[in-house]
LOGUKE-882948 format. One line per 2 residues: their letters; for each residue x, y, z of C-alpha. Coordinates in Angstrom, 2 decimals, always signed. Layout:
<sites>
A) X/Y/Z ~ ...
</sites>
This chain:
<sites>
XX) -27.79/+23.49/+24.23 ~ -25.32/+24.12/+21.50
XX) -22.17/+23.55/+21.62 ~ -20.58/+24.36/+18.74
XX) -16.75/+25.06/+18.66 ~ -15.96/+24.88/+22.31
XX) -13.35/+22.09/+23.19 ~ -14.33/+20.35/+26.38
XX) -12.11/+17.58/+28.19 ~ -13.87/+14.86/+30.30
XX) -12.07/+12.30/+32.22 ~ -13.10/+8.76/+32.85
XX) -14.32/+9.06/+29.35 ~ -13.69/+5.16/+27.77
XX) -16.51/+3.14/+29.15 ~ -19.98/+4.17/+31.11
XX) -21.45/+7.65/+31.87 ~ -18.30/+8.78/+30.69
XX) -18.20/+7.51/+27.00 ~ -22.00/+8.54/+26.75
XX) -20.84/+12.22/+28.22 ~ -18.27/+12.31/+25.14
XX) -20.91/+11.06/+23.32 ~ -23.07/+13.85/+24.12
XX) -20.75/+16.61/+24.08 ~ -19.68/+15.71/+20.27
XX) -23.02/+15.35/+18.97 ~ -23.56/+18.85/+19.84
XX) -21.08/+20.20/+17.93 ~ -18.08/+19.95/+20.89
XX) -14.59/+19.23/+20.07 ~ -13.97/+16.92/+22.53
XX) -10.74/+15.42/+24.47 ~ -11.30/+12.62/+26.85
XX) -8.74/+10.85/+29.37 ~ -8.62/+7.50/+30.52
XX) -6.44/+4.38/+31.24 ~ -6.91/+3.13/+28.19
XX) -9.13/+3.88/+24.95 ~ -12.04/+2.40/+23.66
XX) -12.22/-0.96/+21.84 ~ -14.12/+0.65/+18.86
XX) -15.42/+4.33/+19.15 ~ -18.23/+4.87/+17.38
XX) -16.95/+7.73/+14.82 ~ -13.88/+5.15/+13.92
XX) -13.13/+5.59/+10.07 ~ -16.13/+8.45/+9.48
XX) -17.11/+11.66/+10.56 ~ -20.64/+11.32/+12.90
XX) -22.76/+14.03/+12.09 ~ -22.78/+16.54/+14.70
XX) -26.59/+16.66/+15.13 ~ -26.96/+13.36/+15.55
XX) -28.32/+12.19/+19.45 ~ -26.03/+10.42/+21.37
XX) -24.38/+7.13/+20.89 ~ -24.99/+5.00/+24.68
XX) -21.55/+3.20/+25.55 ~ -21.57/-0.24/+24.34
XX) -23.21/+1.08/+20.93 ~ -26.38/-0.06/+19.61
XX) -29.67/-0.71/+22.41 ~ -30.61/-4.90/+21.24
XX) -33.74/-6.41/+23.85 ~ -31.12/-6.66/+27.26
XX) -30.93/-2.72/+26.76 ~ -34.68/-2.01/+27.31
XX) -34.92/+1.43/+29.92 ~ -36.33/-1.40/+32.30
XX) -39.56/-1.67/+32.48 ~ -41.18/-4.79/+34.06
XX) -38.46/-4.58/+37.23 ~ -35.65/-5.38/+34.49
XX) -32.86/-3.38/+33.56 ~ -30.75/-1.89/+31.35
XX) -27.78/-4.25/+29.62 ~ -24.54/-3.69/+31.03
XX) -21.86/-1.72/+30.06 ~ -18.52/-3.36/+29.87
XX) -15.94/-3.39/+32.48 ~ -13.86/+0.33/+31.99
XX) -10.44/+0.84/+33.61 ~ -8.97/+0.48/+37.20
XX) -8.72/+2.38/+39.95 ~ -5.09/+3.80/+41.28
XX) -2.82/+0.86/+41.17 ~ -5.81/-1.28/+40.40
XX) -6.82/-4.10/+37.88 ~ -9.73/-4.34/+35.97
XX) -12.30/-6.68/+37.47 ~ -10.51/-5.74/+40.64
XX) -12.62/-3.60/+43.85 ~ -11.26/-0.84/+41.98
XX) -14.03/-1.22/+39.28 ~ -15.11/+1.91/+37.46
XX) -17.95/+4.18/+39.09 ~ -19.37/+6.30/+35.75
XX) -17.13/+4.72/+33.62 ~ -14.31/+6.47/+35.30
XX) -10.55/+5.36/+35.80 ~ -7.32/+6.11/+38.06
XX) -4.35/+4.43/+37.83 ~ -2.67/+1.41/+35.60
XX) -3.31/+0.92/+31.97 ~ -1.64/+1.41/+28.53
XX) -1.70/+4.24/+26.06 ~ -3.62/+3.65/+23.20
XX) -1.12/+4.18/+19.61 ~ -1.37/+7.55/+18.32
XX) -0.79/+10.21/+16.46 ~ +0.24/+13.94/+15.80
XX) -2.38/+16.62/+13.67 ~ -2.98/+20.19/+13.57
XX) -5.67/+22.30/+15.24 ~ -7.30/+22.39/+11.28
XX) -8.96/+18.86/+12.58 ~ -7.67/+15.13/+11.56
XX) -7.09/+13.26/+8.47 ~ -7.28/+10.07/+8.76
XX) -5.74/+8.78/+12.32 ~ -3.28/+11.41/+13.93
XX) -1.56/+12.15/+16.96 ~ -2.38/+14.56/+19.52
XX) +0.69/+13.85/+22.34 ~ +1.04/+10.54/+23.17
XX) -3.03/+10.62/+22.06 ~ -5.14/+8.40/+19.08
XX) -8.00/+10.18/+17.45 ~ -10.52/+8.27/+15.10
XX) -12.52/+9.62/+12.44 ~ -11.75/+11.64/+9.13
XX) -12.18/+15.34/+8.65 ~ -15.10/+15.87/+6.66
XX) -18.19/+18.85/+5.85 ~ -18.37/+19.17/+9.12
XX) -14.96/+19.96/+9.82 ~ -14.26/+17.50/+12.63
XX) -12.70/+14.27/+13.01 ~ -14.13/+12.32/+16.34
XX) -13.39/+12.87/+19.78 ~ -9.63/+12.45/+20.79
XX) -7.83/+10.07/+23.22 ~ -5.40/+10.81/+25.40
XX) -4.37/+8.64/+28.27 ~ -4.59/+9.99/+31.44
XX) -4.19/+8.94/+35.08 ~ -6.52/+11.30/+37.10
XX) -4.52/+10.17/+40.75 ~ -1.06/+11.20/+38.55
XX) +0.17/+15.12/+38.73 ~ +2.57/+14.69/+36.02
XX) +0.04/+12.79/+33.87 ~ -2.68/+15.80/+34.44
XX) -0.20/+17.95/+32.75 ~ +0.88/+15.58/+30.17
XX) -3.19/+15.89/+29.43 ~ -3.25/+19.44/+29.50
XX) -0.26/+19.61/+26.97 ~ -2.99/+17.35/+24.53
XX) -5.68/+20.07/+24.95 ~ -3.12/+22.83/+24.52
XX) -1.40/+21.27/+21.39 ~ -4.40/+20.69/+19.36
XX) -6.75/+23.24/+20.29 ~ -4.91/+26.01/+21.85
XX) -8.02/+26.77/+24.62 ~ -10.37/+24.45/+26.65
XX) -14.12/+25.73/+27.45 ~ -15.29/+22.75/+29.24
XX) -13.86/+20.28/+31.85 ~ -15.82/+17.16/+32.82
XX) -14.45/+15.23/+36.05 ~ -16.38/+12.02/+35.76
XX) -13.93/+9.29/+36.25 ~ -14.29/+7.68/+39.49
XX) -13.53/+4.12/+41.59 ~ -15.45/+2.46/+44.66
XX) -13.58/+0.08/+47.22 ~ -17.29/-1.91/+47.58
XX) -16.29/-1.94/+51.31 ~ -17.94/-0.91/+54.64
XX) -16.64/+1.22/+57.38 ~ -14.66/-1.24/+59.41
XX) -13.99/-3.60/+56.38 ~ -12.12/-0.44/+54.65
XX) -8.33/-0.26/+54.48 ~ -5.90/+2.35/+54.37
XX) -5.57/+2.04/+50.59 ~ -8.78/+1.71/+49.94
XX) -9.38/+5.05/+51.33 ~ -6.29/+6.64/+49.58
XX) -7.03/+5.53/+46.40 ~ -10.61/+6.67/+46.47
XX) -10.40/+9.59/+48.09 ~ -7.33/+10.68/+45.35
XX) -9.18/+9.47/+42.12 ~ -12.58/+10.85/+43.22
XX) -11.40/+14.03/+45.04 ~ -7.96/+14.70/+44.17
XX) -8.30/+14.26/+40.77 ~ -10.87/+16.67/+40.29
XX) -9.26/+19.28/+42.30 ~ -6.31/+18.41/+40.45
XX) -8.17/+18.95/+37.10 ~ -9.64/+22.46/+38.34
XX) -6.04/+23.70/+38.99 ~ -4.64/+22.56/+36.11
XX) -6.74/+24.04/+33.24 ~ -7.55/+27.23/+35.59
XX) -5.65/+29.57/+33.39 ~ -7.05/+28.33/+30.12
XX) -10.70/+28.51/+31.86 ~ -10.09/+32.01/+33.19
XX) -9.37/+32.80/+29.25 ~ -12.63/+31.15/+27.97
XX) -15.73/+33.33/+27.72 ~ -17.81/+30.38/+28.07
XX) -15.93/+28.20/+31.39 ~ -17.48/+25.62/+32.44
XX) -16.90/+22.82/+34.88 ~ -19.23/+19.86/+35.52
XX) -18.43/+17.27/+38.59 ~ -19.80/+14.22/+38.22
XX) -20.95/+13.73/+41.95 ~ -23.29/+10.92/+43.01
XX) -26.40/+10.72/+44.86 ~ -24.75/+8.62/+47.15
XX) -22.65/+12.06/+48.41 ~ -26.05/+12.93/+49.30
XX) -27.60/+9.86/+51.21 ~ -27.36/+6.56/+52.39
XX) -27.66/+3.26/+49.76 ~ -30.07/+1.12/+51.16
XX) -29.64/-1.74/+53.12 ~ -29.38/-5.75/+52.50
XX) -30.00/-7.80/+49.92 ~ -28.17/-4.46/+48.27
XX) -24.55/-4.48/+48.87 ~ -23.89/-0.90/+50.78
XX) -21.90/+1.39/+48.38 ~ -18.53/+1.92/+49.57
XX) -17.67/+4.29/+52.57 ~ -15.04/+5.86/+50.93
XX) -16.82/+6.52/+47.78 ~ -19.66/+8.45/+49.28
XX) -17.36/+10.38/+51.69 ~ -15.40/+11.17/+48.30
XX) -18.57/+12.16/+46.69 ~ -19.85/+14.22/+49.36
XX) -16.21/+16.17/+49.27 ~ -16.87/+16.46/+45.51
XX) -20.16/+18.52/+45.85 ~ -18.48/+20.67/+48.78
XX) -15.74/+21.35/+46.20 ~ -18.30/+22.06/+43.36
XX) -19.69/+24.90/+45.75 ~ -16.57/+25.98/+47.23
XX) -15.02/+26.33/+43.42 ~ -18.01/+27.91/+42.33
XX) -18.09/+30.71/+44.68 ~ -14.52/+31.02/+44.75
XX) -13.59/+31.22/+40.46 ~ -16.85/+33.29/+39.90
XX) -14.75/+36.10/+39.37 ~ -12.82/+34.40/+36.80
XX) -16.12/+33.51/+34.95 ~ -15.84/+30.15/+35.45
XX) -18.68/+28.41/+36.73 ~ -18.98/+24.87/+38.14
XX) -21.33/+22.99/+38.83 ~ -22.03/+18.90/+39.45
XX) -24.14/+16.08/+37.97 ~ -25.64/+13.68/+40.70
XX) -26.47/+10.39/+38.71 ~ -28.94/+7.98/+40.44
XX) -29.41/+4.46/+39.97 ~ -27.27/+3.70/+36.49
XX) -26.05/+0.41/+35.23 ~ -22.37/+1.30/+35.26
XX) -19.31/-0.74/+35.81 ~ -19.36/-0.16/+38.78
XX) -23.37/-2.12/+39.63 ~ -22.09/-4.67/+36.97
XX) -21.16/-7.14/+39.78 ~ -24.68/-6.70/+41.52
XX) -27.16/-9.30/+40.95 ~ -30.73/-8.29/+39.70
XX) -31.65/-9.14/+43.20 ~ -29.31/-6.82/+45.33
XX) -29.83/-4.15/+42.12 ~ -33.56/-4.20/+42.57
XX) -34.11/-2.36/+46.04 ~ -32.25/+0.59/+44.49
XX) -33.95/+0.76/+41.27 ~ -37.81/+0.82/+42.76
XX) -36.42/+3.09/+45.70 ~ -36.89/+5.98/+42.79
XX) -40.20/+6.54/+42.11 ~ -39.88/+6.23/+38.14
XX) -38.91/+2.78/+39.08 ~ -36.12/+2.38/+36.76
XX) -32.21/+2.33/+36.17 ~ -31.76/+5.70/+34.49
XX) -30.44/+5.70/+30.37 ~ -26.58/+7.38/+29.94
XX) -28.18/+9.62/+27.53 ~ -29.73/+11.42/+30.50
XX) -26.81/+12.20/+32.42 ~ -25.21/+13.67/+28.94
XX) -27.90/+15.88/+28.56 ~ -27.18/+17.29/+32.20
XX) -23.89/+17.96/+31.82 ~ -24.51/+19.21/+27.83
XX) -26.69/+21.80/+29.64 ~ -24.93/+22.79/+32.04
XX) -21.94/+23.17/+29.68 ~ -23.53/+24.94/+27.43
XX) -24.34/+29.09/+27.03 ~ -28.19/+28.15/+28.03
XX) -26.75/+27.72/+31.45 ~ -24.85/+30.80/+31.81
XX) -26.28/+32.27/+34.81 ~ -26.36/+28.49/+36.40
XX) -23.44/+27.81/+38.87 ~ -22.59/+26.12/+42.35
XX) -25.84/+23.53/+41.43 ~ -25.74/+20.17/+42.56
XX) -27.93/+18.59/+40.10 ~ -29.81/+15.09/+40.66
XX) -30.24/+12.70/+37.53 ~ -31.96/+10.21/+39.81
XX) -35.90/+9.59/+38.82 ~ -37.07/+11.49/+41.99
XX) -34.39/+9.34/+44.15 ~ -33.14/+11.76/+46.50
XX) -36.55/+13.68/+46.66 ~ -38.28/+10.41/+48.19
</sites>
């Protein structure tokens, strides 16, 4: 699962799944752009180089006792709350799903460097990258902030990629909002701005990078999807997931299959990551109580770690997967097959 060289882009990339998905794509050997409403308090590669083969880095840095894998019917610790949704506010019902984001925010400050990597801090567009260019040739991932429910912003994200690296390999769509509201309780903007940062935005993604994908020899595009596309949450004392979320979700896999068969010929595959029960953001606000019903509904009986959702997407980004497209993969702990 290499991935050395190849410059991949993930969105929703500042907090969650998403920071442990640049993370993961780094520590293979990835040059790696990532998008979001704002950047991350303290990356881990800030001021040094990480060494490419190291594992992963989790979001929220190092695991202390409240970030056991759960055993015992506990869980994980809890990431911190990532960006809002479209027009949202942090802390708001447009809390992060995946450590995604949509709309609001501030740019992070930034700096300007070559495609020969980064000395010191530089500036990529309106982007900040940390780290120092070192043996291995790489500073750390780069920022560049990006509203996912925003045309002009997709392209102003695009320009980043373009600017720095002069290609992109790999797109990750993994940012992502909820409404936390049922069918009748669901308002017209709650369904707008879900449906645009969870469905639009990927779509909008797609389009946007299709001509530097088409040029890549090794195009690849991983959805982060949900298993609640696929079924039902279950019911009380666990709050329902929103309506619009997993009608968003289930669009995203259609559009996962559809793209796949559709940019074969271009030799771009995509595919999607369906991640179970994780201790995002977004499950922040639950209670251990209205959490619990989810967690034993899998039968490895536990939240699942970031880490394992990088790997997923690592592998299906990478040349191992080459002959792997149109899959809707579950990261669940046997979730959806129970």
């Amino acid at each position: 699962m290499e991935l050395d060289g190849l410059v991949a882009a993930v969105t929703g990339g500042a907090s969650g799944l998403g920071a442990a998905i640049v993370d993961g794509l780094y520590a293979r050997g990835a040059h790696v752009v990532y998008g979001d409403l704002r950047d991350r308090p303290d990356p881990p590669w800030a001021g040094r180089d990480r060494d490419p083969g190291a594992g992963p880095v989790e979001a929220g840095g190092d695991r202390g006792a409240g970030a056991d894998r759960g055993g015992a019917g506990g869980f994980p610790g809890r990431d911190e709350v990532g960006g809002s949704g479209c027009g949202g506010t942090a802390g708001s019902s447009g809390r992060d799903e995946a450590g995604g984001s949509g709309r609001g925010g501030t740019a992070g400050s930034s700096g300007r460097a070559g495609a020969g990597g980064v000395s010191g801090r530089g500036e990529v567009g309106g982007s900040r990258c940390g780290g120092t260019a070192g043996g291995s040739g790489r500073g750390g991932p780069v920022y560049q902030r990006l509203d996912v429910c925003d045309r002009g912003s997709w392209e102003l994200f695009a320009e980043a990629v373009r600017d720095r690296y002069g290609r992109l390999d790999i797109l990750v769509n993994n940012a992502g909002v909820s409404a936390r509201k049922g069918l009748l309780e669901t308002g017209d903007d709650d369904w707008e701005r879900v449906l645009r940062t969870n469905l639009w935005g990927p779509w909008t993604g797609i389009r946007t990078f299709a001509e530097e994908l088409t040029a890549s020899p090794h195009a690849s595009v991983v959805n982060i999807g949900s298993i609640y596309g696929q079924v039902p949450p279950p019911g009380p004392p666990s709050p329902p997931s929103s309506v619009a979320y997993q009608v968003s979700k289930a669009g995203l896999h259609m559009l996962t299959r559809t793209a796949a068969v559709e940019l074969a010929d271009r030799g771009i595959r995509v595919n999607s990551v369906l991640p179970g029960v994780f201790v995002t953001p977004l499950l922040q606000e639950l209670s251990d109580e209205q959490l619990r019903p989810r967690v034993q509904r899998a039968p490895m009986g536990r939240a699942g770690d970031p880490a394992d959702v990088a790997a997923a997407v690592a592998y299906l980004a990478s040349p191992a997967a080459a002959f792997v497209t149109g899959v809707l993969l579950p990261v669940d702990g046997g979730y959806t097959a129970s």
